[in-house]
C-alpha positions as CSV (number, residue, x, y, z in Angstrom):
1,X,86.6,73.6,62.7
2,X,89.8,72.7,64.5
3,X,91.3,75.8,63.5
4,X,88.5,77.6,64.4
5,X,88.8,76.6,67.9
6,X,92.6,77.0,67.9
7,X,92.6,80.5,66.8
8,X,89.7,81.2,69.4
9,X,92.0,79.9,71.9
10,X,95.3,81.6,71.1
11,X,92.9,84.9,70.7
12,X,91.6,84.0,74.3
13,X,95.2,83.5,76.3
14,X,96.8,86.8,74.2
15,X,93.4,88.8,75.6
16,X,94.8,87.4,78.9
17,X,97.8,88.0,78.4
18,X,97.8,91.3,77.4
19,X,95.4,92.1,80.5
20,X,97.8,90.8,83.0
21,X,100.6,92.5,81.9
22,X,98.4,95.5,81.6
23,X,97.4,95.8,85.3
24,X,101.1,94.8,86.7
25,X,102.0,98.2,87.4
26,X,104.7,98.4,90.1
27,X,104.9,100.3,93.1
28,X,107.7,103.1,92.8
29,X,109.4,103.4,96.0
30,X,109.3,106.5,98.3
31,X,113.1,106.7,97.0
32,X,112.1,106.8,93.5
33,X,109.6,109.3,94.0
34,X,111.7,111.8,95.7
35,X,114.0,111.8,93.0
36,X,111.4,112.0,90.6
37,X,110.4,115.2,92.0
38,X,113.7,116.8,92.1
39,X,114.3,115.8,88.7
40,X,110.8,116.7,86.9
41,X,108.7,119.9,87.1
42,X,104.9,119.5,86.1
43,X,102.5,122.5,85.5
44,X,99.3,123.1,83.4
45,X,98.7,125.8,80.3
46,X,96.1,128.7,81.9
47,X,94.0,128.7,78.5
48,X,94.3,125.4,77.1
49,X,94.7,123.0,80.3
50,X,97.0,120.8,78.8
51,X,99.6,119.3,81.6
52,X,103.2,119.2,80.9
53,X,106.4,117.5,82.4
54,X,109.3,118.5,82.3
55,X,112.4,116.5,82.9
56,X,115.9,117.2,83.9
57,X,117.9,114.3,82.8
58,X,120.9,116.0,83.4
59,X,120.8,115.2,86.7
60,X,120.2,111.3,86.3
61,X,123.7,111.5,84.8
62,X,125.4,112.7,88.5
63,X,124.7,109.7,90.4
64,X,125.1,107.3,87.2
65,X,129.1,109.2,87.1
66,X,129.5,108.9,91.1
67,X,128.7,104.9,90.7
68,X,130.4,104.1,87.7
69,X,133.3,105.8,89.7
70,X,132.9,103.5,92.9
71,X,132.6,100.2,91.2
72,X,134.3,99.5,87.8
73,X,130.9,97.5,86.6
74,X,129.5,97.2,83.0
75,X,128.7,100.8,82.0
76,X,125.9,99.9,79.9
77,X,124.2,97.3,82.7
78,X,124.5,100.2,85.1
79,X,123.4,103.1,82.5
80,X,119.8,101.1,82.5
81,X,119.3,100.4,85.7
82,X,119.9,104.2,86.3
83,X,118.9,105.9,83.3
């Protein structure tokens, strides 16, 4: 019975869990959307409707270059906070 009631409980605060995290979307910032439309290109097929995006992340690599250039930080760190 006592695992019963244990497992019922983990089950319970991993449903919560995975509901919190689930609905903690962030925000992106005006910034972030402007370059997210200069980088990506979205359009619909005619016949089929299906949406695509299409990305450009050649040009996420320009201001990645121009800051490693300023300040001589951790390449990788500053590779995911851009990339």
């Amino acid at each position: 019975m006592k695992r019963v009631l244990r497992f019922s409980k983990i089950m319970l605060m991993l449903t919560i869990l995975f509901t919190l995290a689930a609905c903690s979307e962030e925000e992106k910032s005006s910034k972030e959307k402007q370059v997210e439309e200069k980088i990506a290109y979205s359009f619909e097929h005619p016949e089929t409707k299906q949406k695509y995006k299409v990305v450009h992340a050649y040009k996420l690599y320009t201001s990645l270059i121009d800051q490693l250039e300023k300040n001589q930080e951790d390449a990788g760190e500053v590779y995911q906070n851009k990339i």
